[in-house]
N, C-alpha and C positions, 0 to 999 in steps of 0.2 A: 453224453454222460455228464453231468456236475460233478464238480470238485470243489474242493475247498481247500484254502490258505492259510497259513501259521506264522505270525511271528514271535519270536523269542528273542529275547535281550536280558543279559544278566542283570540289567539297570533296576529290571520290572519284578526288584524283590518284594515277596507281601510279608515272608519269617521264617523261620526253621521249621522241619519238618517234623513236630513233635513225636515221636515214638508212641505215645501215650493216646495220639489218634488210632492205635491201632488193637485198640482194646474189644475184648472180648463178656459175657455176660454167664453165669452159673446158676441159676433160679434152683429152688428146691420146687418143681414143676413135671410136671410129666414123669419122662426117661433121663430127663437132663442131668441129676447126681446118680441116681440109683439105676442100673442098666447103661451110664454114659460115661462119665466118667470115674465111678464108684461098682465094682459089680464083684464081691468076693467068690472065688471060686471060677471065672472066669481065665481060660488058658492063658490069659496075655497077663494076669491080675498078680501083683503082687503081696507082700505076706500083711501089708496093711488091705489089699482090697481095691488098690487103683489099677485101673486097666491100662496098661503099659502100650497096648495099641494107641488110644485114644490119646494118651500122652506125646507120642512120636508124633501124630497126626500136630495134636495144638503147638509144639515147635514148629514144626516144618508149616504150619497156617503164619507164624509169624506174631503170635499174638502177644502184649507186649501187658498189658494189665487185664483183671479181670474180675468184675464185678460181681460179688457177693454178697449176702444171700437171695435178694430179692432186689427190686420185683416186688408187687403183689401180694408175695408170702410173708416179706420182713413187717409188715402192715398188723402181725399178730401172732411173731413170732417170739418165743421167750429162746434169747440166746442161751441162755442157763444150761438147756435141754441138752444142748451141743455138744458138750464136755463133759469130763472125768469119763470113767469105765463105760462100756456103751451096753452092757449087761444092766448098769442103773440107770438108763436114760427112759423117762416116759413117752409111750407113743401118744400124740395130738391127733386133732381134726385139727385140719387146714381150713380155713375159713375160705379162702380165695380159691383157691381149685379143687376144692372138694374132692380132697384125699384125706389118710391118713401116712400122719408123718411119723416115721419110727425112730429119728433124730439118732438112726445109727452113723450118720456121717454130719457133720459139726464144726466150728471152727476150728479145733486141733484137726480137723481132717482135711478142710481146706487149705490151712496154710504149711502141711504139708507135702499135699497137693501141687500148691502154686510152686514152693521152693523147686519142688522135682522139674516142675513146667518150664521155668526159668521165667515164672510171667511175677509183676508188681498186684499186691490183693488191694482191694477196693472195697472197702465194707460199708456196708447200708445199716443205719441202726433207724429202733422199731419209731416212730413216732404216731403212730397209727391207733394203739391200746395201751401202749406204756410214754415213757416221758422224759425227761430230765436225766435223772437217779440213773435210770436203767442205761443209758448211753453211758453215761460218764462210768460205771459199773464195767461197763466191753471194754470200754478205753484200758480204763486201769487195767485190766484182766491181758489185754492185749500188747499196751505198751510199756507198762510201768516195767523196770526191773527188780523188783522184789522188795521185801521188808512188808511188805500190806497184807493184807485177808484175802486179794483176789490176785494180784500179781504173784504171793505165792502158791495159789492155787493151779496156776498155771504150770509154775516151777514143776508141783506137786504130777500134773498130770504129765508131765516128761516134756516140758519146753521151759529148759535153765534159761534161757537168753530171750527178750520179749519179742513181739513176734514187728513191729517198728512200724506198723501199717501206718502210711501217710495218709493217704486218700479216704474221705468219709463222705456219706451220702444221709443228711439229714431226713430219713426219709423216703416215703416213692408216693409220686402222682396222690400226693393230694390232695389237688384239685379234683380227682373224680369220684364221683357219688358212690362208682364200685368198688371204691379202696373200703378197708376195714379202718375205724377211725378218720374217714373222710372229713375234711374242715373247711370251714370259709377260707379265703388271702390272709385277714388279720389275726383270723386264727391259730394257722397255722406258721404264718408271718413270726407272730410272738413268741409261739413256744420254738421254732426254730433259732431266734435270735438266742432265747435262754439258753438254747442248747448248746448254739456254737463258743457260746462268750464262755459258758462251765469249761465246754471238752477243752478248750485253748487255755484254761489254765492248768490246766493234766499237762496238756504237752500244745505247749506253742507253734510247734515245730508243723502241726498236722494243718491239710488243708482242705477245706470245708465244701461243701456241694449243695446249694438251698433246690427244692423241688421247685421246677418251671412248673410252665404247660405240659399234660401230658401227649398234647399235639394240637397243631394250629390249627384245628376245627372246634378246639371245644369252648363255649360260647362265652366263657369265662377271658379267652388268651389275652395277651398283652396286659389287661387289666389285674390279670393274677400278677406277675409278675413284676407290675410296678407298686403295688400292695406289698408282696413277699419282700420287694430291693427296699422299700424305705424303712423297714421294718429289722433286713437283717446285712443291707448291703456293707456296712464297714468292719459285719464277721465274718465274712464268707466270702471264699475266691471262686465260686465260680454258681452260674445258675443252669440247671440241669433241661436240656429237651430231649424230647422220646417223641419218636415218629414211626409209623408203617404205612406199608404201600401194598394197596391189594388188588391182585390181577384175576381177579374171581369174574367181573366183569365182562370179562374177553377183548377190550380196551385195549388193544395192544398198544396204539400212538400213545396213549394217556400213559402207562404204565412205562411205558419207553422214556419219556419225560416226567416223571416224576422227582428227580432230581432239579427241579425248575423248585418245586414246592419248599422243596429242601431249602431250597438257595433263599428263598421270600423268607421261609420261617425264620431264618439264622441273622437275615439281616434286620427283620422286624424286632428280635430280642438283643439285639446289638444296639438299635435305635433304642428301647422301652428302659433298658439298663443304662443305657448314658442318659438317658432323660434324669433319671433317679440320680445319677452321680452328678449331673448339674446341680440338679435343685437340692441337694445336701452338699456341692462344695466341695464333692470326691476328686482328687488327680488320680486317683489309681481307676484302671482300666478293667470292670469285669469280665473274664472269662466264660464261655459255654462248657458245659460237660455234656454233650450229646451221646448221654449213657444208654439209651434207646433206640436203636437202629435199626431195619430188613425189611425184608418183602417177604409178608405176610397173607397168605390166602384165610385173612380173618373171621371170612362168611361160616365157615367152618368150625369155628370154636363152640357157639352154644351147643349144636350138635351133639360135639364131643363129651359137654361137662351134662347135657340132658338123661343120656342115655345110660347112664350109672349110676353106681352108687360110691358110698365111701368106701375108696380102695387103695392099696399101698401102688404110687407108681407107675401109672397105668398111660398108654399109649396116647397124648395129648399133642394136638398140633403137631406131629409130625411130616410137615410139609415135603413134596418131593420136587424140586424147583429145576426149572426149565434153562437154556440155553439163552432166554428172555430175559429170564431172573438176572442171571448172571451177568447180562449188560446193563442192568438196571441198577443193582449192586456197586458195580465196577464206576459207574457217573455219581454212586450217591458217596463211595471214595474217591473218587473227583471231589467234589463238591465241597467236604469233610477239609478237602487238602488247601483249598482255595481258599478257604475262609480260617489259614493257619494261624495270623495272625488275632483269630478273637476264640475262636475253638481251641480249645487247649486239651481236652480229653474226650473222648469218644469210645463208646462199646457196643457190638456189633449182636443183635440180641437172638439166638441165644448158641452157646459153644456147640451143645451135643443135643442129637433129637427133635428138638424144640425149637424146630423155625432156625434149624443148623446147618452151618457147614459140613458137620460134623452129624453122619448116621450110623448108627451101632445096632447089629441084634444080640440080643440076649444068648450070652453064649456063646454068638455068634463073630465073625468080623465088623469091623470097622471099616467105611471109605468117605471118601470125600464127597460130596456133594459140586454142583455145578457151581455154584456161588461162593464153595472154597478157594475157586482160583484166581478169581481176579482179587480177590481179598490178601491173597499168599502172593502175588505178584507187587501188586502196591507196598504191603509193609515190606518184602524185598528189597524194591526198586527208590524208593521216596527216598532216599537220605541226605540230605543236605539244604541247602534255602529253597523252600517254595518263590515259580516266578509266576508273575501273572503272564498268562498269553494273550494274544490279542488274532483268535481265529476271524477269517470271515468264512460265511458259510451258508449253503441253502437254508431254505426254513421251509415247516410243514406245518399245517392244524392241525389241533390236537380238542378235543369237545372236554376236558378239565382245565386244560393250562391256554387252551388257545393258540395263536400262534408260534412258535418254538425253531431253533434252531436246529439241526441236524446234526451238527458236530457240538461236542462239549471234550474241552481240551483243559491242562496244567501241565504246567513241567516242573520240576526237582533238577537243582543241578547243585552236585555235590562237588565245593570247592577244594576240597585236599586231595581227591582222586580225579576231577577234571571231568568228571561222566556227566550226561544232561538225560536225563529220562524224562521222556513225551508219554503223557498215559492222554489215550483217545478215546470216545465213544460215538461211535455211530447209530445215532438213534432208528436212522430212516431204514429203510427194506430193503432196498439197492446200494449196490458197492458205490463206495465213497471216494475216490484219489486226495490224496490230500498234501499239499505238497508245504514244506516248513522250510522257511529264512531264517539262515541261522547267520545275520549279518551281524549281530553280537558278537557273537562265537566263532569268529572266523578258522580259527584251529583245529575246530572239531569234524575228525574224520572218523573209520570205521563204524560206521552205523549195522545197526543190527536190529529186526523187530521180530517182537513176539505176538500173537492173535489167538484169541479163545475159540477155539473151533467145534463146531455140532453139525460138520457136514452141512445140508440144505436143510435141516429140519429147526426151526427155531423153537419147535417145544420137546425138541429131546433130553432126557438127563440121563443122568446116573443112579443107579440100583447097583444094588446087591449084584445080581448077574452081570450086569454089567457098569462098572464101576469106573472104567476110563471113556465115556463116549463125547465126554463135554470136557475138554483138555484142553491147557494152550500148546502151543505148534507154532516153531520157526516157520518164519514166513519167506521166501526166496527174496 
């Protein structure tokens, strides 16, 4: 049998485990607000209309921010629509998913949403079909405390206190031809700078998210990106990456190691951004917002959006993810955690329905998904300095990434409580032994592990009927 070795040493710190890696995403998409987390009349649902199951579930996931509205959707979305009485709100066409959108739920409805969540909100404004004006317009609306035309409107709609949203997302994906309002680099580059240089004189305070690549396949990458940083890098903290992984193929080694790709992309915009901070003469260090994250069985989508028509809400990518998934997930939070030092925000795409952790029927219950637990395990477990490990370990081919390792490891060791959490992933087929030096740590005793278990079937999940089959399980 192979095994494989760990070592750990407090020395091999990369930085703290930011909290804000542990974020979460809310599209106006599918079942995602309307049926997920929004469903009035529903037993669990409150006198506003939030489904209090679904609530219980996103605490107990862990989830620490969470990105709103879009996605895809904010690309052509008039925030306006959102607010005041929801009797006067106009129903849209959605451009992007080809719905319509009845704008019963809104930013007065998100952020009081998130408050109940206990999650930080994350807001995406449109740059898509609107511009400038209209950003700095949310801002006000959102952050200012009163005396103005939109910050008392707020007041007006029963939020006295503003609502303080740090975090802003200039935007989504760009770069691709199927956004609405889709633009070149200097395109989008310029009006992003205008935007960020406005919103920062509303409020100083906020911090900014220029769109990357929407993924390191599309033919534009790295070059978007050093386009976008020269353009907007000394207004904005951090450059956003969005990735998925699709096991449609039946790839199982590939999709098992897919967190390899992860690792190339983070460090390639790591490289592409300090390039730009050289040659402009930057000491400050960009950050990633890796606000787009999952395994996504994406062969599936045109299907979905083919076979109908415009309709309110309707059943979209609702993935039902495997025992596979979930090791694949759990490496791509590895990976996330490794790279703490330049990733600084990350959201896991999407909360409910929608490529979720998080499955809901109408009416219906709520439960977790396979992919909910190693996600609720790590924001858990991670608290305190990320260390680098230094595994050895088999290796396997894989026909996308090539040759690959077997074991992919990190630890967290949280200095005021003295705890070291080891998160592991065993990519390969066959049981792993794996044994860790903890010559660093010579103090450290009562060891205890936890393991996601699906019995012998590696493409089991969870349903409705059966809602615990994919669980973690003390391990002897």
């Amino acid at each position: 049998m192979r095994t494989a070795q760990l070592t750990i040493d407090p020395a091999f710190a990369i930085g703290p485990a930011d909290r804000r890696l542990f974020g979460s995403f809310v599209e106006h998409m599918g079942r995602c607000v309307y049926g997920g987390i929004y469903e009035p009349g529903h037993p669990s649902a409150d006198s506003r209309g939030l489904r209090g199951d679904v609530l219980e579930l996103t605490r107990e996931l862990g989830v620490s921010v969470v990105r709103y509205p879009g996605g895809n959707f904010v690309s052509g979305y008039r925030w306006e629509d959102g607010v005041g009485p929801v009797g006067d709100r106009p129903r849209r066409l959605d451009l992007a998913w080809k719905t319509i959108e009845t704008n019963a739920f809104g930013l007065d409805e998100f952020m009081t949403w998130a408050a109940e969540a206990g999650v930080e909100p994350m807001m995406a404004v449109n740059l898509g079909t609107r511009g400038v004006q209209e950003a700095l317009d949310l801002l006000e609306y959102a952050n200012h405390p009163g005396g103005t035309q939109l910050s008392d409107l707020r007041r007006k709609h029963g939020a006295e206190d503003p609502y303080g949203v740090r975090l802003w997302c200039l935007g989504n994906e760009m770069d691709g031809p199927w956004q609405v309002g889709h633009k070149t680099a200097d395109e989008y580059g310029r009006l992003a700078a205008e935007a960020a240089r406005a919103m920062k004189m509303i409020d100083p305070s906020i911090s900014l998210i220029a769109c990357g690549s929407s993924n390191r396949r599309m033919p534009t990458f790295a070059s978007w990106e050093a386009t976008v940083l020269e353009h907007t890098y000394e207004h904005v903290d951090y450059i956003s990456a969005h990735t998925y992984y699709d096991p449609s193929d039946g790839d199982r080694a590939s999709i098992l190691a897919s967190a390899v790709d992860m690792d190339n992309f983070i460090t390639e915009v790591v490289a592409t951004a300090d390039h730009v901070a050289a040659k402009q003469r930057h000491k400050r260090k960009l950050k990633i917002s890796f606000d787009e994250w999952n395994v996504w069985y994406e062969s599936r989508l045109k299907a979905d959006l083919d076979r109908r028509g415009w309709v309110e809400a309707p059943a979209l990518i609702e993935d039902d993810f495997t025992a596979v998934d979930a090791v694949v997930v759990g490496d791509l939070l590895i990976t996330l955690l490794r790279h703490a030092d330049r990733v600084g925000v990350a959201a896991q795409a999407q909360l409910a329905n929608v490529i979720a952790p998080i499955r809901t029927r109408n009416g219906g219950p709520a439960w977790r998904q396979s992919i909910f637990h190693p996600f609720a395990l790590t924001a858990r477990y991670a608290r305190g300095t990320v260390l680098r490990t230094e595994p050895v370990s088999p290796r396997y081919d894989t026909k996308k990434y090539g040759d690959v390792p077997v074991l992919d490891t990190v630890a967290v060791h949280d200095e005021e409580t003295g705890e070291l959490t080891v998160f592991a992933v065993n990519r390969g087929e066959e049981d792993l032994p794996l044994e860790i030096d903890l010559r660093g740590l010579p103090g450290m005793s009562g060891l205890s592990f936890l393991s996601l278990a699906a019995g012998s079937d590696p493409s089991a999940m969870n349903t409705e009927a059966e809602p615990d089959r994919v669980t973690p399980r003390e391990m002897p």
